[in-house]
ZAMARGU-4260 file (C-alpha; in steps of 0.2 Angstrom, whole numbers, plus 5000, padded with zeros to 4 digits):
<rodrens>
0) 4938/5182/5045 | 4927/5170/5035 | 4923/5152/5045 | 4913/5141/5034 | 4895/5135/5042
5) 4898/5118/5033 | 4913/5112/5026 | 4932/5106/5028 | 4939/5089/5035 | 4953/5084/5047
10) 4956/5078/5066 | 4948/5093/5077 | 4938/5095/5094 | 4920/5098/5095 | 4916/5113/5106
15) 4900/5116/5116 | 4896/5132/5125 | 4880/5134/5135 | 4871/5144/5149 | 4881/5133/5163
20) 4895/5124/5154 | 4909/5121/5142 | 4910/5104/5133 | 4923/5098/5123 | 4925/5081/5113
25) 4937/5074/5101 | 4933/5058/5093 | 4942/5044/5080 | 4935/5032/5070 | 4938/5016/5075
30) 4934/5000/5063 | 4916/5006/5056 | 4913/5015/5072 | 4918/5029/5083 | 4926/5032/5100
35) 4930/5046/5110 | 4948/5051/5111 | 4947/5066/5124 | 4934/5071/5134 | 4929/5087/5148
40) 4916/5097/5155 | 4920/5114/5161 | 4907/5121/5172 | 4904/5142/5169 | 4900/5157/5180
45) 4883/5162/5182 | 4882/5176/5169 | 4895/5174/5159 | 4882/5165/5146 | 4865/5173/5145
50) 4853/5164/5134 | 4867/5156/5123 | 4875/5174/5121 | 4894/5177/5128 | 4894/5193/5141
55) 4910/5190/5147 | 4922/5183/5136 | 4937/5182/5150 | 4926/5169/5159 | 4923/5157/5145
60) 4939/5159/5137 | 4947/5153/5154 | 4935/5139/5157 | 4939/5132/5138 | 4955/5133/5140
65) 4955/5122/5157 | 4942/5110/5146 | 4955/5107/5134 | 4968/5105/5146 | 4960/5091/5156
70) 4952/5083/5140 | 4973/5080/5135 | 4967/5084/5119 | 4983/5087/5107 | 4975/5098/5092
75) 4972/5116/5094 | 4958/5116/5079 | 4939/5115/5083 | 4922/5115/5079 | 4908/5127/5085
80) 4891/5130/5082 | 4878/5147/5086 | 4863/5144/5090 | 4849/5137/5079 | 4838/5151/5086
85) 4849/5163/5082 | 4850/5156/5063 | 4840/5156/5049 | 4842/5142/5038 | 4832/5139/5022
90) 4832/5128/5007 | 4834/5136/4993 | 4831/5131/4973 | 4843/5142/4963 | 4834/5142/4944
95) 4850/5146/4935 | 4864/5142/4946 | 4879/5148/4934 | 4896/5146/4940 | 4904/5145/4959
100) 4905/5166/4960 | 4887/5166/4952 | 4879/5153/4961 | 4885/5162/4979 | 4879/5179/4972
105) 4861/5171/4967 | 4862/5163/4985 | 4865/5178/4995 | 4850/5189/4983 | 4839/5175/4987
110) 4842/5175/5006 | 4839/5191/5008 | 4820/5190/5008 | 4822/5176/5022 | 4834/5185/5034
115) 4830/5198/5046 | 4843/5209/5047 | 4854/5216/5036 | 4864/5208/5022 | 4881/5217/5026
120) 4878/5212/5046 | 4878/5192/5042 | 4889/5176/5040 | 4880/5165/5028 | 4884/5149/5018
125) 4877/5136/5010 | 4879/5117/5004 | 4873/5111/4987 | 4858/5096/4991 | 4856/5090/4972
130) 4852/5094/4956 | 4836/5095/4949 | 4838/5089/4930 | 4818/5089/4927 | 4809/5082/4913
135) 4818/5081/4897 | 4806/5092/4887 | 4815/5106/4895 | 4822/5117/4882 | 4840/5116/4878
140) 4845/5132/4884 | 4837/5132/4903 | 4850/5125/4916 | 4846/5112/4927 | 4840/5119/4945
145) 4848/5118/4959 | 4846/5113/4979 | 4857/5120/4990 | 4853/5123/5011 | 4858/5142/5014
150) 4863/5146/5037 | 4866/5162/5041 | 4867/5172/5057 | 4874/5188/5063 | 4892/5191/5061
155) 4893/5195/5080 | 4885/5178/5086 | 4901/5170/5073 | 4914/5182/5080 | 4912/5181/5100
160) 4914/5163/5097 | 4930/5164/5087 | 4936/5178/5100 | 4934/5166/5116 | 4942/5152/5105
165) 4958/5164/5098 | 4958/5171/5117 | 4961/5152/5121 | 4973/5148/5110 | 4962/5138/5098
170) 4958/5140/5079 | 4940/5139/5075 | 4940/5128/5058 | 4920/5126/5057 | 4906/5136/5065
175) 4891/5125/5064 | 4871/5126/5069 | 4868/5118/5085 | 4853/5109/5078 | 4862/5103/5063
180) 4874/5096/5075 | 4862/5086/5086 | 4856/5079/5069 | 4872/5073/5065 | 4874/5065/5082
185) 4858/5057/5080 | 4862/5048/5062 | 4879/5044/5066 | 4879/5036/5084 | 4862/5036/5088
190) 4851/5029/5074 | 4862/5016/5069 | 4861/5008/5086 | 4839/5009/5086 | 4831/4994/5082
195) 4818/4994/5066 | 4806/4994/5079 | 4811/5009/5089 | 4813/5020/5069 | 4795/5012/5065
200) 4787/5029/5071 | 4795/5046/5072 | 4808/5048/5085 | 4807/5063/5097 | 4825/5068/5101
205) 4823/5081/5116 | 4838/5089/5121 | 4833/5099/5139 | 4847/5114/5141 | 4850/5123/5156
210) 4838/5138/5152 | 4829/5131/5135 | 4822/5112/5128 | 4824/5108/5108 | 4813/5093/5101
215) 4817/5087/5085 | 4806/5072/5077 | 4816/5064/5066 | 4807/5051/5051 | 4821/5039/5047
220) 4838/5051/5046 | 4828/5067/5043 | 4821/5080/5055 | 4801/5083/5051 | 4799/5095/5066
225) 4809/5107/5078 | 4806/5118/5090 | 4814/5127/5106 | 4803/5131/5121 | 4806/5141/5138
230) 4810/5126/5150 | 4827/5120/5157 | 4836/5111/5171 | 4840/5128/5179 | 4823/5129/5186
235) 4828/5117/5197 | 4841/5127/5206 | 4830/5141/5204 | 4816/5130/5214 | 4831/5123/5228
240) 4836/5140/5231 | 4821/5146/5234 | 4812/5133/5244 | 4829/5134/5255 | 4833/5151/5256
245) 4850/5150/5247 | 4855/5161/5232 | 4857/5152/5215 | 4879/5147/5217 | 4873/5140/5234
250) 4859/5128/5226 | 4869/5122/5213 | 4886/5118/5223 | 4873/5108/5235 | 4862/5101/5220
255) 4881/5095/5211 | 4887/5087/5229 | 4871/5081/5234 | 4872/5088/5251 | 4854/5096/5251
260) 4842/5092/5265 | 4833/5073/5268 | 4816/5081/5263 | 4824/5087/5245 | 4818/5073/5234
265) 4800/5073/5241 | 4797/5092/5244 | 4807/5098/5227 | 4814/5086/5217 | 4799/5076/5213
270) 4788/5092/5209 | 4801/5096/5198 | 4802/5080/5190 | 4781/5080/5188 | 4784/5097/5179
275) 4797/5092/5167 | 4785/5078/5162 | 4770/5087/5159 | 4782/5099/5148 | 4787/5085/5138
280) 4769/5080/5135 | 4767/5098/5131 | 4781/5098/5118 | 4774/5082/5110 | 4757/5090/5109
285) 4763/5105/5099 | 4772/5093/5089 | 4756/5086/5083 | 4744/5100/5081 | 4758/5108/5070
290) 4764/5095/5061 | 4758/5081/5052 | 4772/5067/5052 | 4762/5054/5063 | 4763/5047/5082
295) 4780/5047/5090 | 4786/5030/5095 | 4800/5032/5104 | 4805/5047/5116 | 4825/5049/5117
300) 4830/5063/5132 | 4845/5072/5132 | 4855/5085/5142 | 4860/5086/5157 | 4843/5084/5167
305) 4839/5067/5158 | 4851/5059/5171 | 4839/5067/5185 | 4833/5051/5197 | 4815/5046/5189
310) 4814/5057/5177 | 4814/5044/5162 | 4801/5032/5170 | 4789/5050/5173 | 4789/5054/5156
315) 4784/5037/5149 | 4771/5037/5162 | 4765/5054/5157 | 4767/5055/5137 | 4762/5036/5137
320) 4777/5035/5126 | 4795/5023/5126 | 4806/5034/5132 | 4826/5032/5134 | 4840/5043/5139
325) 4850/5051/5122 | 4868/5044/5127 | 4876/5045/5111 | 4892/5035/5121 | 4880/5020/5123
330) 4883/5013/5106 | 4900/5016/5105 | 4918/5012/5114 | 4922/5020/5129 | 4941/5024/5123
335) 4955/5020/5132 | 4958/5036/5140 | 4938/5041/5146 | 4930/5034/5161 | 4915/5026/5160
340) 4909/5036/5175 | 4912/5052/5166 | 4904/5044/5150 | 4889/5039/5159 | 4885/5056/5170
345) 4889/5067/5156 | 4885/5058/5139 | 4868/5064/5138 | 4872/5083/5139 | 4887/5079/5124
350) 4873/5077/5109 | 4881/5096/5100 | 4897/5095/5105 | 4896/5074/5098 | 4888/5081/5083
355) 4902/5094/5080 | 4916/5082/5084 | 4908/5070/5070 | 4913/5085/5058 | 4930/5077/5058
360) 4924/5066/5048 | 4916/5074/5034 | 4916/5067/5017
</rodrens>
C-alpha cells in the first residue's frame, strides 16, 4: 500500500502515537483561523511503544480506537507521521527533471547515496520546492533544475502505523514526519500569534517527549537547526519510583493524581525540574557551537513536561532566555465541544498531532 509522505486535501484527524500516549486532533478553519473540532488523549501501556517503535500493536490499536471514540470525532480518515529519527530527508536539485515517471526515477537514484538501507526496503516521496531557471546564457537545450525535498523511511516504520490504524477501523490518508509536523504547527498557529519582537532572534521550539527532547530553531518560518537528545518527562517517574520504592505503573498513577507524598515537590520534583533546566541550557549550547544562525530570543516549551509547576520560570532563569509554554490552543478558539481545562493541561503535548491535523488544509 502506497501512503504519500506529503500530499492530499480534505477533513481528517491528526494522529500522534508516543512512548506514553495516543493523541488525536481534528480541526476546522474558522474565519482566517483555526479551532479544534474533536479532541482526546488516550494514555498507553508501558511497553507497547519503545522508543517511538510499536511492540504491541493489540494495545495501541485499542487505545486509538477509545481516543476517537471520546474525541466524537465523525471521519474515520487520518494523518500520521514516523519519526524524524527514523527518516532521512534531503533536498535534492534534479539537473534534468524530465517528466512525472522521470522525475520520481532521477529522485529515487539520487536518494540512494543518502539513505542507509536498502532502496527496495523504503517508503519515500518527495515535494517539488521550485524551479531553478538560472541565468539566461544557459544553452537552449539544458532544462531548467529542479528543487524538490525527498523523506524516506523504512517501509515497516509506514506499515505498523497503517496496521494499528486498519486494526482500528481507520484509513491512514497521509504519513507525515514528526518534525515536519511540529513546523507546521509552529507556522500556522504559533508564529502568527509572536510579536515582531518575540521573531526578532531565532525561536527555539523544544518539544520534551516522554523518553527523548527535539529542539528546532526556527529564523522566521524556517527551521535552521534540529536536533533530538536522550532526555524526557519519563525520568521523573523513573526518579518517584525510585526515591519511593514503587514500580514505574505505581509512580505514574500517583504522579497523574497527585497523591505522592508532602516531601515530593522538595525531595524529587524540584531536583527534576533543576535538571530539566540545565538540559535545556545544554540543548541551546549545542545549538550554537553547531550552528551559526545567532542568539535565541525566545524559548517556546512543549510537551507534556512543560506544564510541570516551575519549570518555565527555571529555564528562563537558567538559559537566561524568555521562555514560554508551546500551547498552540493559546492563539486559537477553544471550540464549542472542548474544554478549556483539557485544552490547557494538554495543549502543549498536541504540537505533532496539531501539525498533522493542519494537513486538512493543504493547498
Amino acid at each position: 500500500m502506497t501512503v504519500p509522505l506529503f500530499t492530499s486535501k480534505t477533513t481528517r484527524i491528526g494522529v500522534d502515537i508516543s512512548s506514553t500516549t495516543v493523541k488525536v486532533l481534528m480541526l476546522e478553519k474558522h474565519r482566517n483561523n483555526y479551532r479544534p473540532t474533536a479532541f482526546a488523549v488516550e494514555p498507553l501501556s508501558p511497553g507497547a511503544v519503545q522508543d517511538k517503535v510499536i511492540t504491541d500493536p493489540d494495545i495501541v490499536a485499542g487505545a486509538l480506537s477509545r481516543a476517537l471514540s471520546r474525541s466524537r470525532a465523525k471521519t474515520k480518515h487520518i494523518v500520521m507521521a514516523v519519526p524524524s529519527a527514523a527518516t532521512v530527508s534531503r533536498v535534492l536539485t534534479i539537473s534534468n527533471p524530465g517528466n512525472e515517471f522521470e522525475l520520481e526515477e532521477q529522485v529515487r537514484m539520487e536518494a540512494d547515496q543518502y539513505i542507509p538501507f536498502p532502496i527496495d526496503e523504503v517508503s519515500l516521496d518527495f515535494e517539488t520546492l521550485h524551479a531553478d531557471t538560472g541565468n539566461k546564457q544557459k544553452k537552449k537545450d539544458e532544462e531548467s533544475a529542479l528543487k524538490v525535498i525527498m523523506a524516506a523511511t523504512r517501509s515497516t516504520n509506514v506499515e505498523s502505523r497503517i496496521a494499528v490504524a486498519e486494526a482500528a477501523g481507520l484509513t491512514v490518508d497521509i504519513v507525515d514526519i514528526e518534525s515536519f509536523a511540529v513546523q507546521n504547527a509552529y507556522t500556522e498557529i504559533i508564529a502568527p500569534a509572536l510579536s515582531a519582537e518575540d521573531r526578532a532572534q531565532p525561536v527555539a521550539l523544544l518539544d520534551i517527549g516522554a523518553n527523548s527532547s527535539t529542539i528546532n530553531v526556527f529564523s522566521g518560518d524556517n527551521i535552521i537547526y534540529t536536533k533530538e537528545h536522550p532526555f524526557g518527562g519519563k525520568q521523573l517517574t523513573n526518579d518517584i519510583a525510585v526515591y519511593y520504592g514503587l514500580s514505574l505503573e505505581e509512580a505514574e498513577e500517583k504522579k497523574r493524581n497527585d497523591t505522592l507524598p508532602e516531601d515530593y515537590h522538595r525531595k524529587v520534583l524540584q531536583p527534576f525540574i533543576d535538571n530539566m533546566a540545565m538540559q535545556v541550557e545544554r540543548f541551546i549550547q549545542y545549538f550554537y557551537s553547531e550552528a551559526n544562525g545567532g542568539s535565541i530570543g525566545l524559548i517556546l516549551l512543549g510537551g507534556g513536561t512543560a506544564n510541570t509547576l516551575g519549570a518555565i520560570e527555571r529555564i528562563n532563569n537558567e538559559t537566561g532566555i524568555r521562555t514560554r509554554t508551546a500551547n498552540p490552543f493559546a492563539a486559537i478558539g477553544q471550540g464549542s465541544r472542548i474544554s478549556a481545562e483539557l485544552l490547557a493541561n494538554h495543549g502543549s503535548s498536541m504540537l505533532i498531532a496539531c501539525g498533522l491535523a493542519l494537513r486538512s488544509f493543504d493547498a
